[in-house]
Every structure is written in structure tokens, then in C-alpha cells.
PASE-496828 format. One record per atom (N, C-alpha, C, O): residue in one letter; y, x, z. Coordinates in steps of 0.2 Angstrom, whole numbers, plus 5000, padded with zeros to 4 digits. Each point is the difference from the previous one (the first is absolute). Layout:
% residues N
aYXZ...
//
This chain:
% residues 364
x505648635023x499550054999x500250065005x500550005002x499050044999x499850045008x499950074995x499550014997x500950025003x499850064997x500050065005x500550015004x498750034995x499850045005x500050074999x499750034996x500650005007x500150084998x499450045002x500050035006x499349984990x499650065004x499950074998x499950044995x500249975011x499950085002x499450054998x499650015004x500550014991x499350034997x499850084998x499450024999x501150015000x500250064999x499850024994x500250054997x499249904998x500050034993x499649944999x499749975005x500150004989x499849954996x499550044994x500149984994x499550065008x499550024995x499349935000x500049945000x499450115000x499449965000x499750005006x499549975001x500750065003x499750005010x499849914999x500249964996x499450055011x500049935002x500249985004x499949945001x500650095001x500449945004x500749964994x500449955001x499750094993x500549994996x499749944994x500349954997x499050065004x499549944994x500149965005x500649974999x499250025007x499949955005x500849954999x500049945002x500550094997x500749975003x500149994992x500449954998x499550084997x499949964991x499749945001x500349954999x498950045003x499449945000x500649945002x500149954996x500350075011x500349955003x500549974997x500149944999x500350124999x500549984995x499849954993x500449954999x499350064999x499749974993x499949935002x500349964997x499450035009x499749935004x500449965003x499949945001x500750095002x500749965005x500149964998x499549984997x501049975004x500449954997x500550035000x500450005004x499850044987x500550034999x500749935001x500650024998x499249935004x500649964999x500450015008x500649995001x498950025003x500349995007x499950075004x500150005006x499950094990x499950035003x499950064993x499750004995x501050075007x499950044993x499950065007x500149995006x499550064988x500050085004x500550024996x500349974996x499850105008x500450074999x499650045003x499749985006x500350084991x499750055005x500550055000x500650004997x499250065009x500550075002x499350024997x499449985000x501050094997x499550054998x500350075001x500650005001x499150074999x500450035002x500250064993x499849994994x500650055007x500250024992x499350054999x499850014995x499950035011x499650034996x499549964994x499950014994x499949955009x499749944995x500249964995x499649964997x501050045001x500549954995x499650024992x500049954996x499750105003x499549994995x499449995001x499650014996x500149965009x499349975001x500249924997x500349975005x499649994990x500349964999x499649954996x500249974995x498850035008x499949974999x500049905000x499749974996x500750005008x500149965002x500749964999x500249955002x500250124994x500849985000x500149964995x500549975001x499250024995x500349974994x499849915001x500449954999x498850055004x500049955002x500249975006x499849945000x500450075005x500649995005x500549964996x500149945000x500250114996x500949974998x499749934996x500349944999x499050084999x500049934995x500049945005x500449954998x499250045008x499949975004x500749975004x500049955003x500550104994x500749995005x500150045006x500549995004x499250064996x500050035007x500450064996x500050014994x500450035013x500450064999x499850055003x499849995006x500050104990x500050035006x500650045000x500550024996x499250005013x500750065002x499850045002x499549995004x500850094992x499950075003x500350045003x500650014999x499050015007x500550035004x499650055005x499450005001x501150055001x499750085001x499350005005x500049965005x499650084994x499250015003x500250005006x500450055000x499649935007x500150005008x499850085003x500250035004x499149994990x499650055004x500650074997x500150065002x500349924992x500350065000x500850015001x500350065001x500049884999x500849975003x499949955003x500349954997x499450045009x500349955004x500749995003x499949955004x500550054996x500749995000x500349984993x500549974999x499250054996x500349994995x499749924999x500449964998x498750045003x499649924999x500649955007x500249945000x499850095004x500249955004x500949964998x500249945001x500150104998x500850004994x499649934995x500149945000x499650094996x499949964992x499549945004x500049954996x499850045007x499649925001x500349965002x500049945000x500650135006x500649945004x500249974996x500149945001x500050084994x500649974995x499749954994x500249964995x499450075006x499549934995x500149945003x500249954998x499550065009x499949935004x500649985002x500049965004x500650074995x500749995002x500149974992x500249945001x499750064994x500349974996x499649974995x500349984994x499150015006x499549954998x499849945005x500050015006x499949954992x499849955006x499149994997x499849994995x499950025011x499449995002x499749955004x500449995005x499249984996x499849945004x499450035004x500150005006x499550024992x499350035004x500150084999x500150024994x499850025011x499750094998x499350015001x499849995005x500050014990x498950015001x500150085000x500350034996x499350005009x500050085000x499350025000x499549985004x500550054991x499150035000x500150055000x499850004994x500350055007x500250085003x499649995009x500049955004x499750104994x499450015007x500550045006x500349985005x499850084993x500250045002x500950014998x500250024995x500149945012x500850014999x500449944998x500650004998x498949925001x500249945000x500549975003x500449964998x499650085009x500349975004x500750025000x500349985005x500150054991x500550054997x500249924996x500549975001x499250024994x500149934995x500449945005x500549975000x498850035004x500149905001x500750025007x500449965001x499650105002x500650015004x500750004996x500549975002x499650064990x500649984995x499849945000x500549975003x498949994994x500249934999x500349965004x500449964998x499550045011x500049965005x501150034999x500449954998x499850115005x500750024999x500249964994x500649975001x499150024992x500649964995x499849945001x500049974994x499849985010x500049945001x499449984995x500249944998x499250095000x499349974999x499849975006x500050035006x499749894994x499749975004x499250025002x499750015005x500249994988x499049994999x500050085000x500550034997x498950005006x499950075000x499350015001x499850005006x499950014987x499250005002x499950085000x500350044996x499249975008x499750084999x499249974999x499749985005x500050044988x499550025000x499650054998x500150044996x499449965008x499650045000x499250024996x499549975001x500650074994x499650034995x499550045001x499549994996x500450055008x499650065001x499849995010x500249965004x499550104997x499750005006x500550055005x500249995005x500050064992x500550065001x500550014995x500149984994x500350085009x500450034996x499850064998x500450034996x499150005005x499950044994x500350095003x499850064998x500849925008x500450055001x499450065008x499649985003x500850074996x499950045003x500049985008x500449955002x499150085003x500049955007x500650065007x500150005006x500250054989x500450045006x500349955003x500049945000x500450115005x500449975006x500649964996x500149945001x500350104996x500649974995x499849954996x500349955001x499450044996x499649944996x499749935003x500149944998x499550105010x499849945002x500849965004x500149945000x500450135002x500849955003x500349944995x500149945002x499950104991x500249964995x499549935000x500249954999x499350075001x499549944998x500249925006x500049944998x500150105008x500149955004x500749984999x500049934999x500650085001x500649994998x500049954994x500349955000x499450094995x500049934993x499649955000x500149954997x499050055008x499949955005x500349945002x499849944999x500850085005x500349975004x500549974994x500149945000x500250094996x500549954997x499649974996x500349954999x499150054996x499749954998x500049945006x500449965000x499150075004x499949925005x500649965003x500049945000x500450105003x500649965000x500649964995x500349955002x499750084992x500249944995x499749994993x500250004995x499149985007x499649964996x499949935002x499949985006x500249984991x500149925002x499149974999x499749965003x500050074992x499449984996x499550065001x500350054999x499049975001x499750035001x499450004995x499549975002x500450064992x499649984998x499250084997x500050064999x499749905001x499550074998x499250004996x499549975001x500650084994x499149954997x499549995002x499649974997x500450055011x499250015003x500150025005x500650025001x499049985004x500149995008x500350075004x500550005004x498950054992x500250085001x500750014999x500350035004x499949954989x500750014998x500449975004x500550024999x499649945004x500449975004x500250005007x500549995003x498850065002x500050005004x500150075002x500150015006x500050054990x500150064998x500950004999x500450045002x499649924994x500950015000x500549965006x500450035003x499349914998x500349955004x500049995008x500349975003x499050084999x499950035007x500049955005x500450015004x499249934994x500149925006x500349994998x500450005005x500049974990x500749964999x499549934994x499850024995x500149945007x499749954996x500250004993x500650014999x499049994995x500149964992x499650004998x499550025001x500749964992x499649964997x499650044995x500250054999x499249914998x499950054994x500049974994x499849944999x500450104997x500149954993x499650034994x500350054998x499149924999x499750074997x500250014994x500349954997x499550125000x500350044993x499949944995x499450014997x500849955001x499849944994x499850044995x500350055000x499249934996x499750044994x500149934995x500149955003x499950064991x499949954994x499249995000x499750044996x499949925006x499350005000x499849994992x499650034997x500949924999x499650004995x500250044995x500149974994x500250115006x499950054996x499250045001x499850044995x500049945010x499450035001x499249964999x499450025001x500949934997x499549924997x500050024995x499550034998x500949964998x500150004991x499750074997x500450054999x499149964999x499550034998x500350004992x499649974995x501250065003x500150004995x500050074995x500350014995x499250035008x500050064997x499450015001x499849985005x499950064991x499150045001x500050085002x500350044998x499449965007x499850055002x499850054995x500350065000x499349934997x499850064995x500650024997x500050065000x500549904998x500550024995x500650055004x500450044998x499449965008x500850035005x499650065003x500350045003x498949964996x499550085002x500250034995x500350055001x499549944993x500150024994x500750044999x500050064999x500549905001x500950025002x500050055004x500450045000x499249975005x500050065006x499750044999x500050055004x499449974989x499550015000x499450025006x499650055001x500449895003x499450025001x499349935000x500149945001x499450104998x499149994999x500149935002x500349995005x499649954992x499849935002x499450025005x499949945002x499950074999x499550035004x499950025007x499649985004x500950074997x500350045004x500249975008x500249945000x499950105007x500049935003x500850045004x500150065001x500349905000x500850004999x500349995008x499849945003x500550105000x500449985007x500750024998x500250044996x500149915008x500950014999x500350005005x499649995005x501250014996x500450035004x500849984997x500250024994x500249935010x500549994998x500350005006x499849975005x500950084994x500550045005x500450044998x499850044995x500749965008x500450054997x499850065003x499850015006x500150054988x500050065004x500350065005x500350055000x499649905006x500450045004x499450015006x499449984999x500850055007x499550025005x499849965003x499450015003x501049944998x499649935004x499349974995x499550015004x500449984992x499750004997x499450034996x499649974996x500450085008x499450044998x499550034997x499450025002x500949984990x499750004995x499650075001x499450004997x500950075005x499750054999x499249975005x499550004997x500550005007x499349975003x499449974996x499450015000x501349944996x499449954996x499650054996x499450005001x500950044997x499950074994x499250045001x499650014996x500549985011x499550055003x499549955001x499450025000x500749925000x499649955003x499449994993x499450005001x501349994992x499650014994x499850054996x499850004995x500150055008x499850074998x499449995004x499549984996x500350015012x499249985002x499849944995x499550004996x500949945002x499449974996x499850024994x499649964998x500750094997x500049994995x499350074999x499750034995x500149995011x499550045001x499449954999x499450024998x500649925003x499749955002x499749964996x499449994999x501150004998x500149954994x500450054994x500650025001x499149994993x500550044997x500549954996x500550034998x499349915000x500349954995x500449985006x499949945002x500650095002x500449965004x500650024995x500050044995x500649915009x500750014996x500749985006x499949945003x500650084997x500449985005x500649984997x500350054997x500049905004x500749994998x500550025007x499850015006x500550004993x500950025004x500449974995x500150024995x500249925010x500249944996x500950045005x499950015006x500750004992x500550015004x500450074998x499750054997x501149935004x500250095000x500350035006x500049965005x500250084996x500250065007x500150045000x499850034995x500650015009x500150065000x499550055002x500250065000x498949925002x499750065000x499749994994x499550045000x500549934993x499850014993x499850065000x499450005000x500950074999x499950054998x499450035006x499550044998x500549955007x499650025003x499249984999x499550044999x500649885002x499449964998x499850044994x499550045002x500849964990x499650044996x499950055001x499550024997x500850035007x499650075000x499449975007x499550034999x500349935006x499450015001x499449964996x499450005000x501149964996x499349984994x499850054994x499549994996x500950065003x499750074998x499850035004x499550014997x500550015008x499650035008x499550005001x499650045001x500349874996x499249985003x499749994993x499549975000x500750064996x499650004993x499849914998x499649994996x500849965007x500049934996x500449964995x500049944998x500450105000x500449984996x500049964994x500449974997x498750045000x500049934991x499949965007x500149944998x499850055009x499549945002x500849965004x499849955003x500950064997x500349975004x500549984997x500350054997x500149895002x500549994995x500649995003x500049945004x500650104996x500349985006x500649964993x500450024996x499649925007x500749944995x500549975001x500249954997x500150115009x500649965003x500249935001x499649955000x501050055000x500049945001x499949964994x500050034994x499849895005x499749954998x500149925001x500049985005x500149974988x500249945003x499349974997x500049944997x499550095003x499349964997x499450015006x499449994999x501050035007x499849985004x499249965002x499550045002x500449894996x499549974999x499650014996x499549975002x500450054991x499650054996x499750075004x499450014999x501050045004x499750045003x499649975004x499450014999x500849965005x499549965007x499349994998x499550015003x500649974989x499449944996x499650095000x499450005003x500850044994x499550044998x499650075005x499750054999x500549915008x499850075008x499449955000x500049944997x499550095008x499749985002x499950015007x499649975003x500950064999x500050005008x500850045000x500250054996x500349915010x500750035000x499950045010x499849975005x500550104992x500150035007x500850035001x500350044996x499749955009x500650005004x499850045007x499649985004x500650094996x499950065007x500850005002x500150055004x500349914994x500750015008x499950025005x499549995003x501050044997x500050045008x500549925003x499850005006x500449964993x500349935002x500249944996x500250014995x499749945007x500449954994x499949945006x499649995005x500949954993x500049955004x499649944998x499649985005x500449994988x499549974997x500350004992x500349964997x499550115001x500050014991x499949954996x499549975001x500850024996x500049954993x499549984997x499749954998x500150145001x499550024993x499549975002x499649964996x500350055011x499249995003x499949915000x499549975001x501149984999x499949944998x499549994996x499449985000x501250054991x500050024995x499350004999x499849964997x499950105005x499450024998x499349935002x499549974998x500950025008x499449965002x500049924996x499549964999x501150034999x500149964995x499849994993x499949954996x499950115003x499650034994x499250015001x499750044996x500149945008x499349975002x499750085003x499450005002x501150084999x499750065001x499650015008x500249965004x499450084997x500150005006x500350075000x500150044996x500149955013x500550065000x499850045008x499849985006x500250074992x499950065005x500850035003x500550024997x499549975009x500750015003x499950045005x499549995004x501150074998x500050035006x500249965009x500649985002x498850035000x500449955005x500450015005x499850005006x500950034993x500650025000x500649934996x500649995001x499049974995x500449954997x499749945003x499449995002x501349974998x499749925004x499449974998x499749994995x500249995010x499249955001x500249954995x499749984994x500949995009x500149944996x499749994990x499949954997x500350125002x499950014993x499449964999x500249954998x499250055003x499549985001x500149925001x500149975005x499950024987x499649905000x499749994994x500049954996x499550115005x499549954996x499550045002x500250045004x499149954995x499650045003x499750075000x499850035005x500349994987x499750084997x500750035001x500250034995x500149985012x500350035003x500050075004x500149985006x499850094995x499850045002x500450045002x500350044996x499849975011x500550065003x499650055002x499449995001x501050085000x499650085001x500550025004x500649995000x499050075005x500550035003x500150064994x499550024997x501350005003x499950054999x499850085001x500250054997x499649945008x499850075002x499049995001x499650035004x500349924991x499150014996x500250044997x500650014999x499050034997x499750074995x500149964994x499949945000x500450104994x500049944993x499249984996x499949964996x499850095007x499249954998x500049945004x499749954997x500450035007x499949925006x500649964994x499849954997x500750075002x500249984997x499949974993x500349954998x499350094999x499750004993x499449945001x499949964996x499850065009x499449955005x500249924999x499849954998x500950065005x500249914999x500349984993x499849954998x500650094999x500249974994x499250004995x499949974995x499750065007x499349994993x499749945002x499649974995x500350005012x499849945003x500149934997x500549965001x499050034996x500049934993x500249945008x500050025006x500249934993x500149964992x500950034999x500450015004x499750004991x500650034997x500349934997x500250024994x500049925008x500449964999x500049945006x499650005005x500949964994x500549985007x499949934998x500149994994x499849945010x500449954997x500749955004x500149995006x500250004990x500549965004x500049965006x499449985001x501050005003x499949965007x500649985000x500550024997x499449925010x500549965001x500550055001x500650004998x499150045007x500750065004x500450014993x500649985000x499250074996x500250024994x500549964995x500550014997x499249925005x500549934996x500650015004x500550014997x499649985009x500650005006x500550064996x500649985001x499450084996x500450054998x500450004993x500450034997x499449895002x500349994993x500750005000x500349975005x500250064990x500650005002x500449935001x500649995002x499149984995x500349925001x500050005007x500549995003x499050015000x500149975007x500550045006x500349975004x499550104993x500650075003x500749984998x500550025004x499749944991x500649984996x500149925005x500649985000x499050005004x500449955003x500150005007x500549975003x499050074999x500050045005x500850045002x500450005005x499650034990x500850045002x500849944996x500650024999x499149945001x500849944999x499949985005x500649985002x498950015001x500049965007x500550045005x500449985004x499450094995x500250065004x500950004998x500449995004x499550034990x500650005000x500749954999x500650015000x499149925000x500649935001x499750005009x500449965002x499250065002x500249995006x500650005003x500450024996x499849945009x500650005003x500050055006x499550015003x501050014999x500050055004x499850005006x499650045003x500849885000x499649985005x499249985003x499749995005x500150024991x499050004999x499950045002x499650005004x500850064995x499750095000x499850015008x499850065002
//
């Protein structure tokens, strides 16, 4: 058995963290366990911890890079000094190359760097952009394996270096099984069966860009008054968020419900899922939603690839939020299923990366 240490920096409800559970679930736990590194500011984010250990998987905490880096670089050394690991999977955008450079030094073979997102998110100074090219060069140099969700995401990190892409696996038939009623989970949120519903799942942070959405649904809600918003995620702009849904005078009409594992119920009950990122490589959600028969309005700022089914729709952001309210009111407001969307099931993503990961070196 090949057990894989990934580099993750916390195990909440993000998508790159569902995405690497979906896989989990689906592996051949007989010939392959996880472990994850997480970092201690997150050691109480602990969505997924209980069901890891159940799975067999271990995690390790060890200090945040952006706040002790000599102290992270000490505590991993000595991890991968005295645990044995067979594969390092690094999903860290920004500063991966720090990992698979520890793993390559304690005699890790396989050393994949995938790629989640379009950028890092970070500041473009001079010092930033030195740094950026330096931890560049040590991913690319002892990465064995190159992987990434989508074309963007891959060619954004890896800068002409060939790989592969391996998409976000979703569970499709949580989003088939039509085991709950709509009426019953409006009613739970209180809002109107009637009413027409747009949603947003992300964590609240600035990549994301929910205060945008805010404004986005304050133009429609001029519009349309029976409108309603969910804010499906938690973050550190929480407090701000609610003071501009006080701001704009929307507050009975927006439900904000942090994090959530009923996921597919909420989906069941939007009628159109939007997404104004300032970046992403190929989001989960927006499978997710599309999987859930929604059409979705996306800022196009997020990968093309997203897009495999048809009631698919990107904006720029720098349209006015009426253009914006213009396409999210633009009937037909349901999606159906396609071959492309079949190709994303986690089973195939699950065989996909055993291929990857029993590779022999020599191939590479």
C-alpha cells in the first residue's frame, strides 16, 4: 500500500478540499491511503477530520509558512524524516515549490504539483513578483508529475512545462437523487415558494467576491422584488459582508448559511447559481450547480473550461450590475446534463489518478 502525504493547508469545505474527499471516498483504499499536512492556524477547521481517521488517513499540524517559515520548514523536515511517505501531492498554489523541494531532499520519489486555481491571489510588487519566480523555479524543478483542473490553471502555474489535467470529480449521483422536496427546504429558509432564488458558494474571502454579488443583488432586487440570495460559506469578511447587507437595505431577502453538508438541497432550491470571482481555476461548485440541472452566470475571469453544459454564461466584470441582472433574468433558468458533465464523475477522476499515482518513474 502507497500512502500519500497531501499538502493542503486546511481541510474545511473549499473546493479543492471536497475535491481531494470525492477522491478519497472513491480510491482503492486497499492499494493507496491519504494523510494530509494542515496548518495549525486551521487545526479547528475540522470538517473532514473525523471522517479521514475513519477512512485511515492521518493528519499533520504544522506551523502556517506565511507566519514561521523556518519554524514550517524544521516541522515538515522532520515529518518526512520520520514518517515514510510514498507520493507528496501538493495543492498549495502559491509556495508548493517549498513542499515537493522537502519531499525531493528526504528521498520522496513521486512529487506531483497540482494546480487548483488561475493565480496566487498575491500582490504583483517587485519583491513578490522575485519571490514568485524563485518558488516558480522550485516547484518546476522537483515536481516529477504536473497536474491541474483546467487548461488556464495549468498554464498559469506551470509556464510551458507540459501536464495533465485531471478534473474536480464530483459524486453525480448526489445531484440525481431527488431525495428531498424543494418546498420543504424554502420553507426551512423561509422563503416564498414562489420567489425566484440566486446562489453563491465560497468561502468569504476576496477572491470571491461576494461583496460585488451584494450589489449585483441590490440592482435586481429593484427588479424583481420576490428575489432571494443565498451565501452558502464562512470567512473572514463575514462581519463586513453583513454590514453591507445592512448598507443596502437587503437583509429579510439574503440568507447567509455558512458552511453546509446539504449542499445538493440548496442547489435543488436556486434558480440560477452566480459566481463574480476575481479568479478560480475550475470551481467545484460550478460543476456542482451544473450538475443540479442550474444555469449559471460566471464572471469571465473564471476558466472557460467550467463550462460543459450549455445554460452556461460568463461576464465581464467591469459590465454595470444591471447587465448583470440582464443575464441572470434571461429564461431558460434550467441546465441538462451532457456527455462532457458525465466525464467529471469521481469514479473516473479516481482511476485516473491510480494510474497517476502507480506510474513508474521511468515513464515520467
Amino acid at each position: 500500500m502507497k500512502r500519500v502525504l497531501h499538502f493542503q493547508g486546511r481541510m474545511g469545505l473549499g473546493g479543492a478540499e471536497s475535491f481531494m474527499m470525492n477522491l478519497y471516498r472513491k480510491i482503492d483504499r486497499d492499494n493507496f491511503q491519504f494523510d494530509f499536512l494542515i496548518y495549525d492556524d486551521f487545526k479547528n477547521v475540522q470538517d473532514y477530520h473525523n471522517e479521514i481517521k475513519k477512512l485511515g488517513g492521518r493528519i499533520f499540524v504544522v506551523a502556517n509558512p506565511k507566519k514561521n517559515i523556518l519554524k514550517y520548514l524544521f516541522q515538515v523536515n522532520r515529518l518526512l524524516r520520520q514518517e515514510k511517505f510514498d507520493i507528496a501531492h501538493n495543492e498549495v498554489y502559491f509556495g508548493g515549490g517549498i513542499n515537493l523541494w522537502l519531499a525531493k531532499r528526504n528521498g520522496i520519489k513521486k512529487r506531483i504539483a497540482h494546480s487548483h486555481a488561475t493565480e496566487d491571489g498575491k500582490s504583483k510588487n517587485l519583491m513578490m513578483n522575485v519571490l514568485r519566480r524563485f518558488l516558480s523555479h522550485l516547484l518546476l524543478t522537483n515536481a516529477t508529475d504536473f497536474l491541474a483542473v483546467s487548461q488556464e490553471a495549468g498554464q498559469n502555474l506551470f509556464e510551458g512545462h507540459s501536464f495533465e489535467i485531471v478534473h474536480n470529480g464530483i459524486d453525480l449521483n448526489l445531484y440525481k437523487k431527488q431525495t428531498f422536496e424543494k418546498e420543504e427546504k424554502r420553507i426551512e429558509l423561509g422563503i416564498p415558494l414562489e420567489a425566484f432564488v440566486i446562489g453563491n458558494i465560497g468561502r468569504l474571502e476576496k477572491q470571491k467576491n461576494q461583496k460585488y454579488l451584494l450589489n449585483i443583488f441590490a440592482s435586481l432586487i429593484k427588479q424583481k422584488k420576490d428575489s432571494y440570495l443565498l451565501l452558502i460559506g464562512e470567512g473572514s469578511l463575514r462581519l463586513e459582508l453583513e454590514q453591507k447587507i445592512r448598507d443596502l437595505g437587503i437583509e429579510k431577502n439574503v440568507r447567509m448559511l455558512g458552511e453546509r453538508n446539504d449542499i445538493p438541497d440548496l442547489l435543488a432550491i436556486m434558480d440560477v447559481f452566480v459566481m463574480p470571482s476575481l479568479y478560480e481555476g475550475l470551481p467545484m461548485v460550478g460543476l456542482e450547480a451544473q450538475a443540479a440541472g442550474l444555469k449559471l452566470v460566471l464572471a469571465d475571469t473564471i476558466s472557460k473550461d467550467t463550462k460543459v453544459t450549455e445554460n452556461v454564461c460568463f461576464i465581464s466584470l467591469n459590465k454595470t450590475y444591471e447587465q448583470w441582472v440582464e443575464s441572470i433574468m434571461q429564461h431558460p433558468y434550467i441546465n441538462n446534463i451532457t456527455d462532457e458533465l458525465q466525464s467529471y464523475d469521481v469514479s473516473y477522476t479516481a482511476n485516473q489518478m491510480s494510474k497517476i499515482y502507480n506510474r513508474n518513474d521511468k515513464e515520467l
